[in-house]
TORBA-314421 format. One record per residue (C-alpha): residue in one letter; y, z, x; residue number from 1. Coordinates in Angstrom, 2 decimals. Each point is the difference from the previous one (the first is absolute). Example, Ala and Ser with C-alpha at 12.3 -4.5 7.8 and 13.67 -1.06 7.14 Angstrom:
<recs>
REC   resn         Y         Z         X   resi
REC      A     -4.50      7.80     12.30      1
REC      S      3.44     -0.66      1.37      2
</recs>
This chain:
<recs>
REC   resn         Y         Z         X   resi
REC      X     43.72     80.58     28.88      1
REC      X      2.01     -2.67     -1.70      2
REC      X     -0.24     -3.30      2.01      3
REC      X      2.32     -3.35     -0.40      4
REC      X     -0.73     -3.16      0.70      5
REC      X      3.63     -1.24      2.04      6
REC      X     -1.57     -3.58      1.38      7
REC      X     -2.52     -2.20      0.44      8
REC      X     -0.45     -2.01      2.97      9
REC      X     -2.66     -2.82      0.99     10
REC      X      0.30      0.02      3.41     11
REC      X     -1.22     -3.61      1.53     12
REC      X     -1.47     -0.14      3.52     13
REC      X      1.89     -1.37      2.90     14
REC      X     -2.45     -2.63      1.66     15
REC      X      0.21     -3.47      0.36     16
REC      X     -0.12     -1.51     -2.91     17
REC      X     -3.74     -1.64     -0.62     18
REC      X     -0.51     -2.35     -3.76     19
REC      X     -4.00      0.46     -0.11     20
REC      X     -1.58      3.21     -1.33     21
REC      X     -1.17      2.69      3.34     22
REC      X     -3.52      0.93     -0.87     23
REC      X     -1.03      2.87      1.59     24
REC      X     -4.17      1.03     -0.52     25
REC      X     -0.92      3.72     -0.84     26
REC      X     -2.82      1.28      2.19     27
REC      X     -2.90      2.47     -0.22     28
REC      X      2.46      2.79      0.14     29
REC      X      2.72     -1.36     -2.70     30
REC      X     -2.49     -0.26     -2.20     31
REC      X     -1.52      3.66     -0.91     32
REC      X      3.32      0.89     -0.29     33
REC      X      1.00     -2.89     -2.98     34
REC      X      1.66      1.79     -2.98     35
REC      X      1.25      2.97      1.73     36
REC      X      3.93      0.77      1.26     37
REC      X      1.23      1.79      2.84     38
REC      X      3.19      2.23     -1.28     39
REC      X      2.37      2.06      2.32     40
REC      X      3.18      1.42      0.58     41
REC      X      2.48      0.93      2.71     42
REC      X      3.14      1.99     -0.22     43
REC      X      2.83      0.06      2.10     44
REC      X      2.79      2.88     -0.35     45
REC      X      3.47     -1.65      0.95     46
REC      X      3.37      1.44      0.92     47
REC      X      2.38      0.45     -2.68     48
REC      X      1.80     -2.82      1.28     49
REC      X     -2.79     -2.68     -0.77     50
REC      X     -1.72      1.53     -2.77     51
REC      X      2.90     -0.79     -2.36     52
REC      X     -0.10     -2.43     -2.09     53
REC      X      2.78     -2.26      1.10     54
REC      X     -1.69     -0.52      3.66     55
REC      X     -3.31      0.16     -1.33     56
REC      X      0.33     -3.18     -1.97     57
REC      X      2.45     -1.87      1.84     58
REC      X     -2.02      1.06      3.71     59
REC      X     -2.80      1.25     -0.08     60
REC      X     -1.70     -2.30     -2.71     61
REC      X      1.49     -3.32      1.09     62
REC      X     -1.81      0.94      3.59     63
REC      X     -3.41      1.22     -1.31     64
REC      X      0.11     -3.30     -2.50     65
REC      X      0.62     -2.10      3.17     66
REC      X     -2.48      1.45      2.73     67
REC      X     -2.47     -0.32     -2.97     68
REC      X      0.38     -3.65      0.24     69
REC      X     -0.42     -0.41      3.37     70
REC      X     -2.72      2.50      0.77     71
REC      X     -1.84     -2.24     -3.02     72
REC      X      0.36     -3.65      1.83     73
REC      X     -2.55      2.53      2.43     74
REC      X     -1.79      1.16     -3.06     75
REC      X     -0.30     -3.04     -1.69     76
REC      X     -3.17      0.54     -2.19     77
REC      X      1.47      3.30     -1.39     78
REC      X      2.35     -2.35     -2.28     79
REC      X     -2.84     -1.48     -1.46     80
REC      X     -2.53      0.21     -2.98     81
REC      X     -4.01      0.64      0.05     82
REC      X     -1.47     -2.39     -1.85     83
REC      X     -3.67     -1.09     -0.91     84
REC      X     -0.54     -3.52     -1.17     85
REC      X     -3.16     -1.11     -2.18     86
REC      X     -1.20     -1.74      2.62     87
REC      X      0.10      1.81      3.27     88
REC      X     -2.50      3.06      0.99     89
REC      X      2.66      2.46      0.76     90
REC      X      3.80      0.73     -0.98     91
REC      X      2.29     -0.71      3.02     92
REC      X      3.87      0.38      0.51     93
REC      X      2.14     -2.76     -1.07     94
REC      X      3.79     -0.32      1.59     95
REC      X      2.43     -2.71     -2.22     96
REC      X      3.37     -0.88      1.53     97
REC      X      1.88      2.31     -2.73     98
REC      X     -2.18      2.95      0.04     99
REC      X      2.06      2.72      0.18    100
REC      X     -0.32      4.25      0.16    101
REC      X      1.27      1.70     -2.69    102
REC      X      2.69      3.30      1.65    103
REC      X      1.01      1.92     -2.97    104
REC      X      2.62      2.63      1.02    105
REC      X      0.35      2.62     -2.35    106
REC      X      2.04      3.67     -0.20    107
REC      X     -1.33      3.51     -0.64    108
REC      X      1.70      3.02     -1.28    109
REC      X     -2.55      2.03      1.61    110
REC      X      0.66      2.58      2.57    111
REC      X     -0.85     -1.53      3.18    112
REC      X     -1.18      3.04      2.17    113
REC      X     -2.84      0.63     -2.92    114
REC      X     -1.02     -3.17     -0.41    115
REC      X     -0.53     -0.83      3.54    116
REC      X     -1.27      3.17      1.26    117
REC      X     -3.30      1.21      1.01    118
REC      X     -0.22      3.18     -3.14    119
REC      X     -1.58     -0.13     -2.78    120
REC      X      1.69     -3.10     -2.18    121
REC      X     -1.39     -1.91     -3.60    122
REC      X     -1.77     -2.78      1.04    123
REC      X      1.86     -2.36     -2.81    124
REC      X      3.22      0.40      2.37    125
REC      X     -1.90     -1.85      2.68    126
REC      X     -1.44     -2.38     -1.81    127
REC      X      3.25     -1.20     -1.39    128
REC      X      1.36     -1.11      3.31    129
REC      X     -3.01     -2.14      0.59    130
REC      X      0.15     -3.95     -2.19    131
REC      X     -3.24     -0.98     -1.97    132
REC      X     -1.87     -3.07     -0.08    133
REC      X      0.24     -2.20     -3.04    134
REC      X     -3.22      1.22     -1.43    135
REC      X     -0.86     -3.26     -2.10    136
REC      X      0.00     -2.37      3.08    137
REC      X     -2.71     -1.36      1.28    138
REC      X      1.78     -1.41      2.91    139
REC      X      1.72      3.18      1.27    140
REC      X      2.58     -0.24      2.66    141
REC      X     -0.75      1.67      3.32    142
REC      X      2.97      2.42      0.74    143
REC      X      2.77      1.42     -2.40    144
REC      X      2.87      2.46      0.92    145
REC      X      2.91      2.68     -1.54    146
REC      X      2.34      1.79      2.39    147
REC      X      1.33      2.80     -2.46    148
REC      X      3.40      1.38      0.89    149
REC      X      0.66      3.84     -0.61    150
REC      X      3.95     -0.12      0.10    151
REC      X      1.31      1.98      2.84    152
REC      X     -3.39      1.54      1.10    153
REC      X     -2.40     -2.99      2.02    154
REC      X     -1.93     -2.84     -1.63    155
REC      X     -3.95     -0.61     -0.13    156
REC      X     -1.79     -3.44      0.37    157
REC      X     -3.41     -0.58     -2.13    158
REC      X     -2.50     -2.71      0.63    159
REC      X     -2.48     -1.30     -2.49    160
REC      X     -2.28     -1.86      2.45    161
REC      X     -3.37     -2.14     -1.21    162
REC      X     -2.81      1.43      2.10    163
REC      X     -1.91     -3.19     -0.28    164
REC      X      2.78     -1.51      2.63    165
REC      X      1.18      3.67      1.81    166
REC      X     -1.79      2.79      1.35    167
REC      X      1.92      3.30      0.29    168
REC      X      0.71     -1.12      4.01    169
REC      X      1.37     -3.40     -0.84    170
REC      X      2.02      1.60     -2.61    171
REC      X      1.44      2.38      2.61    172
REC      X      0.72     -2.96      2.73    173
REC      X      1.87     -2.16     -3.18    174
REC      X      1.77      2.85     -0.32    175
REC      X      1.07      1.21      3.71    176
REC      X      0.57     -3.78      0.83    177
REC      X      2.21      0.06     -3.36    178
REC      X      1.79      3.19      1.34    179
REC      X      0.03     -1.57      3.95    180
REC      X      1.89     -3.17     -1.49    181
REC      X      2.32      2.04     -2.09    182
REC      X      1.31      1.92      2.73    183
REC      X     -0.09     -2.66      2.35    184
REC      X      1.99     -2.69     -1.62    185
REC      X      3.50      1.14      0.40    186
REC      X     -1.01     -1.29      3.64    187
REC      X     -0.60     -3.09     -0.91    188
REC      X     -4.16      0.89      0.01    189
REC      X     -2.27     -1.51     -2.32    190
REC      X     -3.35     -0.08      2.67    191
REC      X     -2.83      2.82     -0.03    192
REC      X     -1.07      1.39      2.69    193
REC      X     -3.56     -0.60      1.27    194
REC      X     -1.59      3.11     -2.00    195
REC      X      1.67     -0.79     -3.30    196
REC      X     -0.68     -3.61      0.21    197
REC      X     -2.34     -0.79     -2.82    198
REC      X     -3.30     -1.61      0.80    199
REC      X     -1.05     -2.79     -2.52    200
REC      X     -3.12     -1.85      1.14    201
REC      X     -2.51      1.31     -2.54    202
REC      X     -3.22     -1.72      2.06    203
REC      X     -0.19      2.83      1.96    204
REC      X     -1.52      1.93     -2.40    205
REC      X     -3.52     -0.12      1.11    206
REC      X     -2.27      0.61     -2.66    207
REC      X     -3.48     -1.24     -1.47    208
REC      X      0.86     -2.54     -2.68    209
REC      X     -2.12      1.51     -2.61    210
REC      X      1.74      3.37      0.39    211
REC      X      3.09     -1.83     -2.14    212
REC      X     -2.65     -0.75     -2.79    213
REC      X     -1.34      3.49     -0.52    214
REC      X      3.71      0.82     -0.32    215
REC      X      1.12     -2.12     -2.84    216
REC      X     -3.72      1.41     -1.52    217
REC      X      1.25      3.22      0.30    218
REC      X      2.99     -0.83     -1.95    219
REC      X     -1.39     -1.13     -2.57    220
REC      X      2.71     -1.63     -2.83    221
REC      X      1.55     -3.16      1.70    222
REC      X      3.25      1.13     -0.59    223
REC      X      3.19      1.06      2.21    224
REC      X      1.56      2.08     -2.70    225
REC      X      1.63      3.23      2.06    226
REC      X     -0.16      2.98     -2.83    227
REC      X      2.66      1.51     -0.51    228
REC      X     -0.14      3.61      1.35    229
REC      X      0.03      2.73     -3.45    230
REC      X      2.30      2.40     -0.97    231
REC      X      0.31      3.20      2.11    232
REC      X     -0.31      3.15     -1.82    233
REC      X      2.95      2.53     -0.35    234
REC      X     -1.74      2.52      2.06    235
REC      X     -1.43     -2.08      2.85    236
REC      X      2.14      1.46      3.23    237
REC      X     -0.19     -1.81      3.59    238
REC      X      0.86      1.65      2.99    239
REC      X     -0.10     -0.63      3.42    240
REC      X     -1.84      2.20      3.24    241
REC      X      0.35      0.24      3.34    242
REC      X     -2.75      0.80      2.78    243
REC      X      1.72      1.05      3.54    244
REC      X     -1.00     -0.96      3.15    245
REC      X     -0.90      3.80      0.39    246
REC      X     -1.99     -0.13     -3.21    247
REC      X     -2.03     -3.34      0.51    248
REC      X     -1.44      1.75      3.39    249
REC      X     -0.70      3.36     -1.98    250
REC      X     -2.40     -2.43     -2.34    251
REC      X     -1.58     -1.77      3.09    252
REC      X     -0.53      3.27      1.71    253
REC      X     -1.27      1.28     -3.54    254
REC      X     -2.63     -2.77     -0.09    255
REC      X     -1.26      0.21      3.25    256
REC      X     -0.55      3.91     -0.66    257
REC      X     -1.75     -0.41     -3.36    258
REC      X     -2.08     -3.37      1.04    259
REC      X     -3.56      0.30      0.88    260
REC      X      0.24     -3.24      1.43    261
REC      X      0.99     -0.35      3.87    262
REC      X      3.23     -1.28      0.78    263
REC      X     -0.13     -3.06      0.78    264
REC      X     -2.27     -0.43     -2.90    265
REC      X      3.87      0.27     -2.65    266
REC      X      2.65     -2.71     -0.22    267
REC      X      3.10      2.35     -0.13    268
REC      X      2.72     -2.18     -0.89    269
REC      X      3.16      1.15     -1.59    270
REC      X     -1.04     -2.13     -3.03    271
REC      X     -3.71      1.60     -0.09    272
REC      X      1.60      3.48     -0.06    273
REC      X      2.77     -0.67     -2.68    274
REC      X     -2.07     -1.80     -2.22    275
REC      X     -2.85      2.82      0.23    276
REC      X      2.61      2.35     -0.56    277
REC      X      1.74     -1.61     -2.82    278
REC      X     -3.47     -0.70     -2.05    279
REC      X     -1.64      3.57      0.57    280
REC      X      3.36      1.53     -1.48    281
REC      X     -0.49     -2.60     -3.21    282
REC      X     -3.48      0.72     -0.68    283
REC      X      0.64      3.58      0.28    284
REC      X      2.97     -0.43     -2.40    285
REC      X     -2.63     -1.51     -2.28    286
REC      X     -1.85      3.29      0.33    287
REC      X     -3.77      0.24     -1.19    288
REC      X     -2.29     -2.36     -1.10    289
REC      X     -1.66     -0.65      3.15    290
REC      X     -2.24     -2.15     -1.18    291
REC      X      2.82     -3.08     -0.96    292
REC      X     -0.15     -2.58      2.31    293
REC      X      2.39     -1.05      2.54    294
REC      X      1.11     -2.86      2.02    295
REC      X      2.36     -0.32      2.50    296
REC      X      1.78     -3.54      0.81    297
REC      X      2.29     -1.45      2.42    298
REC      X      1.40     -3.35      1.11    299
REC      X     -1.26     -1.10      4.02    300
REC      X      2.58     -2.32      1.83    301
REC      X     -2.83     -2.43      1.90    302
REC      X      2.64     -1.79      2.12    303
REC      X     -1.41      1.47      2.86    304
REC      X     -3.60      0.04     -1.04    305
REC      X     -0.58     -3.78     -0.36    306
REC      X     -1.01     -2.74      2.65    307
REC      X      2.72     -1.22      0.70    308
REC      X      2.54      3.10     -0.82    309
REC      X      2.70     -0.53     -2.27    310
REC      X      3.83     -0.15      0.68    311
REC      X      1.50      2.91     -0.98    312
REC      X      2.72     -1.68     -1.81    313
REC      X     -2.74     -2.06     -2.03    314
REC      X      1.68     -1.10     -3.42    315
REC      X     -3.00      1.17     -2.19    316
REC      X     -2.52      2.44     -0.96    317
REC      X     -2.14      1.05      2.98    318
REC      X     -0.95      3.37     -1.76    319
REC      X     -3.68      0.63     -1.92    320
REC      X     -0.68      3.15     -1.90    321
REC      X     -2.57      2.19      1.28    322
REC      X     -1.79      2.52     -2.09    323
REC      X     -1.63      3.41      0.57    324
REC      X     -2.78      0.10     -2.94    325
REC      X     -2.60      2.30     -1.27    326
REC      X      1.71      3.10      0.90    327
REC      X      0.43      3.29     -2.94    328
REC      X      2.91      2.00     -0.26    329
REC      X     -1.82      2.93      0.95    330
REC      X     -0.24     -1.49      3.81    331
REC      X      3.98      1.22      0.23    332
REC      X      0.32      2.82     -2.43    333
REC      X     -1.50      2.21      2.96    334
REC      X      1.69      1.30      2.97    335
REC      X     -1.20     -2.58      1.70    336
REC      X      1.34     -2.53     -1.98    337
REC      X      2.37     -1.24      2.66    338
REC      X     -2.09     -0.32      2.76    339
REC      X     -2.57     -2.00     -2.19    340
REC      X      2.80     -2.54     -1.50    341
REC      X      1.75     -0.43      3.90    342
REC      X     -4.49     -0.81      0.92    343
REC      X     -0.03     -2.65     -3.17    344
REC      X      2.97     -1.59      0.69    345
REC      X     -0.29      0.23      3.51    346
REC      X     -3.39     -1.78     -0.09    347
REC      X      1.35     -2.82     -2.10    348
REC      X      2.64     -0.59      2.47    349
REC      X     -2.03     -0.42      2.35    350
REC      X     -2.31     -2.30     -1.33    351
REC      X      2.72     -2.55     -0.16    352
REC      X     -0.64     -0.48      3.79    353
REC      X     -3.34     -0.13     -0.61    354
REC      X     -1.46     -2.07     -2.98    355
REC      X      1.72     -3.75     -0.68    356
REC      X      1.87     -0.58     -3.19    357
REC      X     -2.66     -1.70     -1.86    358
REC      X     -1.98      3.03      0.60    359
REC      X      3.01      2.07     -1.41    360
REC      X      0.91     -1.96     -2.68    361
REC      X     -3.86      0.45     -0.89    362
REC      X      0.21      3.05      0.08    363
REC      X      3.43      0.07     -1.88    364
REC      X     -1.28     -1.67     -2.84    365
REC      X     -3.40      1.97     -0.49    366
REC      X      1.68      3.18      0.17    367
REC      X      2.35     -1.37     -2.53    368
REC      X     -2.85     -0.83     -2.39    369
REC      X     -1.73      3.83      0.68    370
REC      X      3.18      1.77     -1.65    371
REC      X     -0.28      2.08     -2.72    372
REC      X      2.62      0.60     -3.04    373
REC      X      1.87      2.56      0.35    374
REC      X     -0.09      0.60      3.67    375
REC      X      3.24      1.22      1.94    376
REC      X      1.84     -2.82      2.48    377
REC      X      1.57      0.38      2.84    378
REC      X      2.15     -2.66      1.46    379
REC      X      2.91     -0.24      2.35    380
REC      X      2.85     -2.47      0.55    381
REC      X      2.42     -0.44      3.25    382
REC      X     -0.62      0.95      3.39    383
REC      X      1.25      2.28      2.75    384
REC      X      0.83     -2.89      2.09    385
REC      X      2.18     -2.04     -2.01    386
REC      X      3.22      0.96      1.73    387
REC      X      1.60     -0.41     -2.97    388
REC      X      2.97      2.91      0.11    389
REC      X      1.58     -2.35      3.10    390
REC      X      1.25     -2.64     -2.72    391
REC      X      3.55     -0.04      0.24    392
REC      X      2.05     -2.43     -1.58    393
REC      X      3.14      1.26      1.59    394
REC      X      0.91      2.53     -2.25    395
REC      X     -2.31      2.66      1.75    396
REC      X     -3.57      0.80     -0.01    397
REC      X     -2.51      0.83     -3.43    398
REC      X      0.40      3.34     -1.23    399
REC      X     -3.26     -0.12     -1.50    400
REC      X     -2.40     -2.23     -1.16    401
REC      X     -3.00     -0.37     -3.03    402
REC      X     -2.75     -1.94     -0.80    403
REC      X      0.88     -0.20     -4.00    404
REC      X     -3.72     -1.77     -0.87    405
REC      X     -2.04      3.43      0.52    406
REC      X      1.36      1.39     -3.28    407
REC      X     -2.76     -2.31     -1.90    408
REC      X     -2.50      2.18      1.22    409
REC      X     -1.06      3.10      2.24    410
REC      X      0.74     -2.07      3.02    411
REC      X      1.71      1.31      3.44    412
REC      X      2.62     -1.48      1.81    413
REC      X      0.51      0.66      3.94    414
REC      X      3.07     -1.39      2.27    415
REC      X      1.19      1.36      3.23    416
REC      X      2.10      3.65      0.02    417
REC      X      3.50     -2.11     -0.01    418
REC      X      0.16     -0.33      3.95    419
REC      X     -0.35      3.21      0.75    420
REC      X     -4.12     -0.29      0.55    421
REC      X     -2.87      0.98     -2.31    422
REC      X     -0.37     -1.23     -3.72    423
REC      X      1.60     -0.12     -3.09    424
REC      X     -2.47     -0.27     -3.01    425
REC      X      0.76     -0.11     -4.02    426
REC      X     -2.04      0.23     -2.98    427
REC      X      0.37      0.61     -3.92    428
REC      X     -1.10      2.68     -2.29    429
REC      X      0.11      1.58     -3.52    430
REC      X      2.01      2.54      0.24    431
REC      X     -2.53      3.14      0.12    432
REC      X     -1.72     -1.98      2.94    433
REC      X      2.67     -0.55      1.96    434
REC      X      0.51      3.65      0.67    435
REC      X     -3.76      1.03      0.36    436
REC      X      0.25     -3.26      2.97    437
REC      X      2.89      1.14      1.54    438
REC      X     -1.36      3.75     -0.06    439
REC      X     -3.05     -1.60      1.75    440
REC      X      1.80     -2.53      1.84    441
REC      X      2.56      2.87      2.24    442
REC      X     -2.60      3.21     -0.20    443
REC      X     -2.56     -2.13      1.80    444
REC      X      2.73     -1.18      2.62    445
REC      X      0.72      3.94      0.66    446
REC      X     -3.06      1.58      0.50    447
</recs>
């Protein structure tokens, strides 16, 4: 894929104006996540009409540059920096009057259809349509964005978002108000709705002070450098699955068969099952050695689970990594490997509900401390209840959509089945992997 750089914007928020620095505190949440980026794409296919050049540059860019301004005077803190001064205990977001976000708009020669389809694709392709973090500042900026133009085919937008300001849900709502405004303003809109409305009070975030401590321990180097992700291999593929409706309730019937637990006793949720799914088919792709150790991570959204709950448009991190620990591959090499990974998970779900997150970030950090080298991770990024495939910015709805950031490592991504029900989840893979997963992946679907 050859890709050209055609412009470089700086897009300034629309708010009134203000001469004295915002200063917005990171909480408990922001702070596990300090050095690590958020990176994702959307495509949209367009009619042959709009996807040429002429109207793409002289329409459709002029509209996305100027809903990006307003929906920002919403998002304010997103045009700042994260910076940590010698003095103060913890970084925190600063906002100056001329902070802007860097749009670069770029073109592809790439066919469209492969590049944003759901086959089997090089995972350098993706990555390409996604911008990258100055990796030498220690005062990153929080959000950073290339719509990439495939001339008479559709266009793709990436976002390169600091996960010390944006969990993968505010990400979404930044990007659906973005895509609300868009669409809205050739009415003379520049208001969200109620559901889109970001949320910016960060006291609401009720957690023990000394919680924010053990964080920055756990850091470690008092730095906010954001390393730059390394160079994908030639023969690392990405592709993206889908689980039905009809085949989500095949693995929730599945589980309750092969459980020796009572019903009532297993948290079935669509993200239980595809997780459980997903991982069993990866260690078995792995093959022997069933002594290696495993883990299996994900990231809990706690704005329900604190006292008081948390607005769902929050503008922050309200996610915390939970970890599965202890376990050996051999635990899912069996036929039963299923059922035990849907009784792991399924148990760490529900202990959210139960213990409080000084308990879990306890237990978070010892677990952390009790890994051994060499053991296999599992980790997933997105959610089935993003909504994310009803962003339209009035050129029609995504076409498909990819978390770029789990090519750094064996990670899962999951997202709703476009809006057609189920899920939609992506991973990458050598090569001679992918095709012993996908073998795997479909045989255990069947039978």
């Amino acid at each position: 894929m050859v890709l050209n750089v055609i412009k470089i914007f700086h897009v300034s928020p629309y708010a009134d104006s203000f001469c004295d620095p915002l200063v917005v505190p990171l909480t408990f949440f922001d702070l596990k996540w300090l050095k690590d980026s958020v990176q994702q794409v959307v495509f949209y296919k367009l009619t042959s009409e709009s996807s040429s050049p002429e109207f793409f540059y002289s329409v459709i860019i002029p509209k996305l540059e100027a809903s990006l301004s307003l929906v920002l005077g919403h998002f304010l803190p997103l045009a700042g920096h994260v910076t940590w001064n010698p003095q103060d205990p913890k970084p925190c977001i600063v906002v100056f009057p001329h902070d802007t976000v860097m749009l670069t708009v770029s073109e592809s020669d790439a066919d469209f259809t492969s590049v944003s389809g759901k086959g089997i694709r090089f995972a350098r392709e993706t990555r390409a349509l996604v911008p990258e973090f100055p990796a030498s500042c220690d005062s990153p900026c929080v959000l950073s964005l290339q719509i990439t133009l495939f001339p008479n085919q559709g266009f793709c937008i990436g976002i390169t978002a600091n996960h010390a300001v944006m969990d993968g849900k505010t990400v979404v709502n930044f990007y659906k108000s973005w895509a609300h405004i868009c669409k809205s303003q050739a009415h003379g809109t520049i208001l969200l709705p109620d559901d889109l409305t970001p949320s910016l009070d960060r006291t609401i975030i009720n957690v023990p002070a000394y919680l924010e401590a053990k964080m920055l321990k756990l850091q470690g180097e008092r730095t906010l450098k954001i390393p730059r992700a390394g160079e994908i291999g030639h023969d690392i593929l990405r592709i993206t699955l889908e689980f039905t409706r009809e085949n989500v309730e095949k693995l929730r019937e599945r589980a309750k068969t092969e459980s020796t637990r009572s019903h009532s006793e297993l948290h079935l949720s669509t993200f239980v099952l595809a997780y459980a799914y997903m991982w069993t088919c990866l260690v078995k792709t792995h093959g022997g050695q069933g002594e290696r150790p495993v883990r299996l991570m994900y990231a809990a959204d706690f704005r329900n689970r604190l006292d008081p709950p948390v607005h769902e448009t929050y503008l922050g991190n309200c996610v915390f990594p939970m970890g599965c620990f202890g376990h050996k591959a051999k635990t899912f090499l069996g036929e039963d490997g299923f059922v035990k990974a849907v009784e792991i998970l399924g148990d760490s779900v529900k202990s959210l509900g139960l213990l409080g997150i000084g308990q879990l970030c306890e237990l978070y950090v010892e677990g952390k401390k009790r890994v051994e080298p060499g053991t296999q991770l599992g980790t997933i990024a997105g959610s089935n209840r993003f909504g994310l495939y009803g962003s339209d910015f009035g050129w029609g709805k995504p076409v498909n959509t990819e978390f770029v950031s789990i090519d750094r490592n064996e990670a899962f991504s999951m997202s709703e089945r476009d809006m057609s029900g189920g899920v939609q989840v992506g991973l990458c893979l050598k090569k001679h992997e992918m095709n012993i997963f996908i073998s795997l992946f479909n045989d255990g679907l069947v039978n």
